[in-house]
C-alpha positions in Angstrom: 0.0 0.0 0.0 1.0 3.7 -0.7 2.5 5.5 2.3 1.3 8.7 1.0 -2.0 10.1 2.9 -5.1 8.0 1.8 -8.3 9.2 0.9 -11.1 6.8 2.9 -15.0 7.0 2.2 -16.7 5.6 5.1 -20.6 4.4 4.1 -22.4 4.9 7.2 -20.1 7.1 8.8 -22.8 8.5 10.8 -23.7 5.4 12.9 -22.8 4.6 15.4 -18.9 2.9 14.2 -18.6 4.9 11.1 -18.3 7.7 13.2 -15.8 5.9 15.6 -13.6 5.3 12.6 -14.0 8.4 10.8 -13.3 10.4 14.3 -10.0 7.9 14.3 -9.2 8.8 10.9 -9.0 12.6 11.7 -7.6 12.3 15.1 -4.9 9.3 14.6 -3.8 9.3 11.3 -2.6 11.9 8.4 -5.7 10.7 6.0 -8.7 12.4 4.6 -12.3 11.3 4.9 -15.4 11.2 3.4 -18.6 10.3 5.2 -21.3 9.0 3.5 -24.6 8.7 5.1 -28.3 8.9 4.2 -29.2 10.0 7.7 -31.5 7.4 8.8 -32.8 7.3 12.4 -29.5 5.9 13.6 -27.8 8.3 11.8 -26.3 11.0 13.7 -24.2 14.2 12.8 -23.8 14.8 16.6 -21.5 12.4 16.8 -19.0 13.8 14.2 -19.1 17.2 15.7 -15.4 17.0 17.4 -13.9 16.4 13.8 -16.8 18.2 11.3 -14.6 21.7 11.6 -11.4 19.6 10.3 -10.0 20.1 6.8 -9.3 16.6 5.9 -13.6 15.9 7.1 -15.9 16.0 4.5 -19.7 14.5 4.5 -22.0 13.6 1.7 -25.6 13.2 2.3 -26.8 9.8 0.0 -28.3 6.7 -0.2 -25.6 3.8 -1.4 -29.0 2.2 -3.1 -28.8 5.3 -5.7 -25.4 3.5 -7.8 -25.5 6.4 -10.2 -24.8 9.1 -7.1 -22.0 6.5 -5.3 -20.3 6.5 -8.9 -20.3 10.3 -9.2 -19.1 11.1 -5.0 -16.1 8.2 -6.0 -15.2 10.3 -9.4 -14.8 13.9 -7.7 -13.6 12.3 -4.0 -11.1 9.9 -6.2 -10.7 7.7 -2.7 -8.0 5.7 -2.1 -10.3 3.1 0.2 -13.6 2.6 0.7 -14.6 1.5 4.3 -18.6 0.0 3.7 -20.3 0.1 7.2 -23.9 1.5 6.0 -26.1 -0.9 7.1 -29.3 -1.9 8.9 -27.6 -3.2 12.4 -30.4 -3.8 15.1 -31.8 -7.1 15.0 -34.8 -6.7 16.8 -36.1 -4.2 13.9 -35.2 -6.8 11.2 -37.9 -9.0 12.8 -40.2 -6.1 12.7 -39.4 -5.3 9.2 -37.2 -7.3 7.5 -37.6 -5.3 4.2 -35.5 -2.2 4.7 -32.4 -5.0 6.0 -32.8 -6.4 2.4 -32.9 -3.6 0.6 -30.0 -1.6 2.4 -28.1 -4.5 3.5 -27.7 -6.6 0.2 -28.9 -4.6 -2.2 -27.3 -1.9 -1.1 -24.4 -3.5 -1.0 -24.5 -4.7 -4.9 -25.1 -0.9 -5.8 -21.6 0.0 -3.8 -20.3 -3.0 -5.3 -21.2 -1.5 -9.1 -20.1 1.6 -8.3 -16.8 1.0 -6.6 -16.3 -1.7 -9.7 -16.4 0.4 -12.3 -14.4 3.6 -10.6 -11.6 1.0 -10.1 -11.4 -0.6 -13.5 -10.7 2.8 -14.6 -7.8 4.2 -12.3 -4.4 4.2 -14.2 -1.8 1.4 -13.1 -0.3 2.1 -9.4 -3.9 3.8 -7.9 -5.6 0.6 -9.2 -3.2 -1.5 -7.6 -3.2 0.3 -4.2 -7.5 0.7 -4.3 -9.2 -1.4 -1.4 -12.8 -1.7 -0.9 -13.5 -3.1 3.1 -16.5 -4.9 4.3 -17.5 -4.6 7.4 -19.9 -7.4 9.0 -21.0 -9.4 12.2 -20.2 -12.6 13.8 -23.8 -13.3 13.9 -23.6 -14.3 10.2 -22.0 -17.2 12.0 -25.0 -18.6 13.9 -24.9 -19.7 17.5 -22.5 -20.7 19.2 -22.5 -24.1 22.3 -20.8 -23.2 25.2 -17.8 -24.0 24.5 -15.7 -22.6 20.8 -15.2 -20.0 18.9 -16.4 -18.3 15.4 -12.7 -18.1 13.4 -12.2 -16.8 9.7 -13.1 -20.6 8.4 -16.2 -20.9 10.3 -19.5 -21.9 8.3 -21.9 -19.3 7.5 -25.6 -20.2 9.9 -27.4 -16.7 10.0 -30.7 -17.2 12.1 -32.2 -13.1 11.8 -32.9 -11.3 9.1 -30.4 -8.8 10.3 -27.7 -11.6 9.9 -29.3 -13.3 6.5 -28.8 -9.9 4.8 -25.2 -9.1 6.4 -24.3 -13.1 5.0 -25.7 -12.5 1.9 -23.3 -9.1 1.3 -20.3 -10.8 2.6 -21.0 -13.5 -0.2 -21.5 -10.7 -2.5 -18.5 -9.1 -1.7 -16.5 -11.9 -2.2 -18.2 -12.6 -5.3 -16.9 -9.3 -6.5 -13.3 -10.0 -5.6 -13.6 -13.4 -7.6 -15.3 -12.6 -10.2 -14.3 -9.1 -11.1 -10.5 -9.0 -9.5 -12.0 -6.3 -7.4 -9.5 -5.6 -4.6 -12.0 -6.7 -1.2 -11.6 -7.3 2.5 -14.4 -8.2 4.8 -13.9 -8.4 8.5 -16.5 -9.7 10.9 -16.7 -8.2 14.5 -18.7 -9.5 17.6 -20.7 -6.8 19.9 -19.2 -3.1 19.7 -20.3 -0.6 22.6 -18.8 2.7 24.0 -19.4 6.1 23.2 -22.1 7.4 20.6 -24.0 4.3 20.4 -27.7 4.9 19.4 -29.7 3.7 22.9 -31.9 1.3 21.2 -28.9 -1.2 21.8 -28.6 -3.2 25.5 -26.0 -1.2 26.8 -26.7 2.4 26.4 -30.1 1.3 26.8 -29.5 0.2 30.3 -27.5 3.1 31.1 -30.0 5.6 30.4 -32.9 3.9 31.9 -31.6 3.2 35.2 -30.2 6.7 35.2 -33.6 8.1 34.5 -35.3 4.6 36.9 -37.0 3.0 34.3 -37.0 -0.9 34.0 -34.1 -2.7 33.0 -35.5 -5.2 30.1 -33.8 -8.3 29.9 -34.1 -11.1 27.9 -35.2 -14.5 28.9 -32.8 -15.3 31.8 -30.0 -13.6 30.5 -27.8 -16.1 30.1 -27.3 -15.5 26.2 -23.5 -14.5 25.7 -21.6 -11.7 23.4 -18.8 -11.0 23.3 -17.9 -7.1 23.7 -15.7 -4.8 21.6 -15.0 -1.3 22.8 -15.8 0.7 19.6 -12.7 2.5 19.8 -10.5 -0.3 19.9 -12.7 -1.5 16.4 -12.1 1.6 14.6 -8.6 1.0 14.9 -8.4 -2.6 13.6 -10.8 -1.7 10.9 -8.2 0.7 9.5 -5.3 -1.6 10.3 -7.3 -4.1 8.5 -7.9 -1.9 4.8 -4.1 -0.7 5.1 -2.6 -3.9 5.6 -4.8 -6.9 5.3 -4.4 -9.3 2.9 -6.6 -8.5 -0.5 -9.2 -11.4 -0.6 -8.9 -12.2 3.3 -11.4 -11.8 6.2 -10.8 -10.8 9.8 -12.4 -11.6 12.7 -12.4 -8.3 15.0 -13.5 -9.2 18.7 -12.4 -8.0 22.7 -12.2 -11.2 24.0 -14.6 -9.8 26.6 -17.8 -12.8 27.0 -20.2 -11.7 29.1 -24.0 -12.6 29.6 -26.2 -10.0 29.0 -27.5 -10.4 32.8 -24.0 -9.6 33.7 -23.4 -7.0 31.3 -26.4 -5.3 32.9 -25.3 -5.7 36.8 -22.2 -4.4 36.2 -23.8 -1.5 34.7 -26.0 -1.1 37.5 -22.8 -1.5 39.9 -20.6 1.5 38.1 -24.1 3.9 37.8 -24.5 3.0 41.4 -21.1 4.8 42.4 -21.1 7.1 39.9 -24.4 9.0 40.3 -25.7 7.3 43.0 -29.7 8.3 43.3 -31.8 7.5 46.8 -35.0 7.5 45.0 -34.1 5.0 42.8 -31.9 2.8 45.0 -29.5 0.1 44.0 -30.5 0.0 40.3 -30.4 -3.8 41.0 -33.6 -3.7 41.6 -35.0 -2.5 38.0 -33.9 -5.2 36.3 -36.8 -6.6 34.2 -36.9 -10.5 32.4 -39.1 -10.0 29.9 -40.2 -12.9 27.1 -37.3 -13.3 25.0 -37.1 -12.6 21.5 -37.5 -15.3 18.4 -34.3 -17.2 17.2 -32.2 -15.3 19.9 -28.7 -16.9 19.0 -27.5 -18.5 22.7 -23.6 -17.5 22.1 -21.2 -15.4 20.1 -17.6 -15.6 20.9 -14.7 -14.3 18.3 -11.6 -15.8 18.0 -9.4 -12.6 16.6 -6.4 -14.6 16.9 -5.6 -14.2 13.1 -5.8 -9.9 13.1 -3.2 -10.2 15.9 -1.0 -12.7 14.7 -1.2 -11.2 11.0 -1.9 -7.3 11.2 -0.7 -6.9 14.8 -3.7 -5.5 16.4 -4.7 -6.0 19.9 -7.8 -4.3 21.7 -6.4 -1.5 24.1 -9.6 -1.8 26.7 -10.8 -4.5 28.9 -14.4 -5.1 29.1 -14.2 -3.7 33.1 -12.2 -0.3 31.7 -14.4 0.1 28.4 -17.7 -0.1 30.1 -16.5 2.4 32.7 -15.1 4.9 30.0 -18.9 4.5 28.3 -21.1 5.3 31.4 -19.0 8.3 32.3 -19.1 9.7 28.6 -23.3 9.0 28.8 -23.2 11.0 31.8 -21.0 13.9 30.6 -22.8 14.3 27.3 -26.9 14.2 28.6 -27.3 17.1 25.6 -26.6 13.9 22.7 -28.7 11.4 23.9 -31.0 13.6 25.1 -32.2 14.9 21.8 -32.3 11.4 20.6 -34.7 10.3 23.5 -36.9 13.2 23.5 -38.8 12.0 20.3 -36.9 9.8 17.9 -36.6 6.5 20.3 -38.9 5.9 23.5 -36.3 3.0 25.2 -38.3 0.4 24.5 -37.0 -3.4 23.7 -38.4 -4.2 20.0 -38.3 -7.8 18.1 -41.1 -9.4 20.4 -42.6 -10.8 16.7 -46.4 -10.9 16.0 
């Protein structure tokens, strides 16, 4: 790869990890970057406001469905990389409405493809050669796991959501691409990011803000379904260690060797609010957790074995699951103004997926 500044378009670099890795790409690195977002509900341009005054920042309102708009942004922006992370992510709304995870997801993704295809066939010699168009998906295209293993690079494809049906089918497509066309691909797989920025329909910063505010803690089933946790930070930067130094045609799996259950996820939360910003009308916040019926085809386990990015492309996550988690309630409590804005019409805090 070139060793000269790159110029990265990040697709839904107004979520919730685009942002992570476009705010890495301003603040760790010499590179320029283009978001690209349609500004969906989980699209947010609060959380790019500590790098939207920047020179090398630049932000392009579209929809990657719309092929004939991606092809013109690649032709002016000439990028370098393209980092794909628009997607539908929440798999509780694919089982509400698994129509908008097709559409965005897979065809989406063929759209990008197109686009990114044909402004790469026509770069002269060297740019060509150093082009790189990342993927970035999920473990859960990887089914569920027993209690004992681990999802690695070579691990069959078992998607049970139509969240993880729709991220499978554009990993295949990608792939595809890179077969078929010679298109230059990576695709990296990541188990469950959290931390800063993260839209509060998700468990974590759904918990946080309802027992800050007293409200019940919903939990599903028992609680004894396991992720493992990836502080989004510590994702941003393999994703870019990953498009500047991975292997063309490879896959990485990306995760913080952090399992948890979510019942323990959620009373650890409980204990770090409980010192933090302790509240005697609410109490230990134990007390508002909430099992409620659990959602269809929840997936029992996820665990990542990232054993190949380290060994390969040297990365390492920087933050245990104890000093991520604590980093993430204090930055919920310093910045009340984002989430509030967020909670006061767009999302209630409500679990979703229950099915019909």
């Amino acid at each position: 790869m070139s060793s000269s500044p790159h110029r990265i378009i990040v697709t839904g670099g107004a979520g919730f990890i685009g942002s992570a890795v476009a705010r890495e790409i301003i603040a760790g690195t010499p590179h320029a970057v283009l978001v690209l977002d349609k500004l969906t509900y989980a699209g947010n341009l609060d959380s790019l406001k500590p790098v939207e005054n920047d020179p090398r920042y630049s932000f392009v309102r579209a929809d990657i469905l719309d092929t004939a708009r991606m092809s013109e942004v690649m032709g002016s922006f000439r990028p370098t990389m393209v980092m794909h992370l628009a997607a539908e992510s929440h798999v509780d709304r694919s089982i509400d409405g698994p129509g908008a995870f097709i559409q965005t997801n897979v065809v989406g993704t063929y759209s990008l493809l197109q686009a990114a295809l044909g402004y790469w066939q026509g770069l002269p010699g060297f740019e060509k050669d150093a082009f790189r168009f990342h993927h970035v998906s999920t473990d859960e295209v990887f089914g569920s796991l027993g209690p004992e293993g681990f999802f690695t690079e070579a691990t069959a494809y078992d998607p049970r959501s139509p969240y993880s049906a729709s991220k499978a089918a554009s990993d295949h497509l990608v792939r595809a691409w890179h077969h078929t066309y010679g298109l230059p691909t990576l695709v990296s797989n990541c188990s469950n990011n959290y931390g800063p920025y993260h839209f509060p329909e998700k468990l974590i910063p759904l918990v946080i803000l309802n027992a800050l505010e007293g409200k019940p803690l919903p939990v599903y089933g028992d609680g004894s379904n396991v992720r493992d946790w990836l502080f989004v930070e510590d994702h941003a930067r393999a994703l870019l260690r990953i498009a500047q130094t991975g292997e063309v045609g490879e896959s990485y799996n990306v995760g913080g060797h952090n399992e948890k259950t979510n019942l323990e996820v959620v009373e650890a939360i409980c204990r770090i609010l409980d010192d933090l910003a302790p509240d005697g009308a609410i109490g230990a916040r134990r007390g508002l957790i909430t099992f409620v019926k659990d959602r269809p085809g929840h997936d029992r386990r996820y665990a990542i074995d990232a054993a190949k990015i380290g060994r390969e492309l040297g990365w390492t996550p920087r933050e245990t699951f104890e000093t991520g988690l604590a980093k993430t309630v204090r930055w919920y409590l310093e910045n009340r103004p984002w989430w509030e804005r967020i909670r006061s019409g767009i999302y209630r805090g409500e679990r979703l997926g229950a099915g019909a």
